[in-house]
N, C-alpha and C positions, 0 to 999 in steps of 0.2 A: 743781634747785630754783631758783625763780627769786624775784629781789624787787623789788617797786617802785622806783623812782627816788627817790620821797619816802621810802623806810626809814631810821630812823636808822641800822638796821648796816650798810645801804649806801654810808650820810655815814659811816659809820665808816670803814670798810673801804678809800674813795677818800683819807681824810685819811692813814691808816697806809702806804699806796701811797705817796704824796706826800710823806711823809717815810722814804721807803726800804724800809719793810719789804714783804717777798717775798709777801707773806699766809699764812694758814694752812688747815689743812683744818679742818675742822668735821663732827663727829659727831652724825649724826642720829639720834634715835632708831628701830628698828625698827618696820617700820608696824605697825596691826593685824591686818591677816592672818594676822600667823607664829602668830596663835590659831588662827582659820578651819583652819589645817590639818594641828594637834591636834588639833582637833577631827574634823576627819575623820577622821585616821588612829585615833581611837578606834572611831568607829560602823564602820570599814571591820574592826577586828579583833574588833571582838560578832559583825559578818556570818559572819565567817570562824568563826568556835567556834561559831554557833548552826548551821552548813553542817555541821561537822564531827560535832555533837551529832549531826545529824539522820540522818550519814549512819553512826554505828555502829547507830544503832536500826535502820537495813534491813538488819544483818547477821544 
């Protein structure tokens, strides 16, 4: 992650430096995607049960 020069948490961040502290880490939240691939994995297990359905009925 990157931020402007003009950010103020970037003025933040160089004052709390300048007065000693070590910094901290920051917690980002989880992008969008980790939906996308729920997502997927749902439509990939109807595939897999509608394959399974299909293939007792050619017994």
């Amino acid at each position: 992650m990157t931020l402007p020069a003009d950010s103020p948490v970037y003025r933040w961040s160089q004052i709390a430096m300048a007065l000693g502290n070590k910094g901290a880490q920051v917690a980002l939240p989880e992008p969008q995607h980790s939906f996308f691939l729920t997502d997927v994995e749902k439509v990939v297990d109807r595939v897999f049960a509608r394959n399974m359905v299909g293939k007792e009925s050619e017994r």
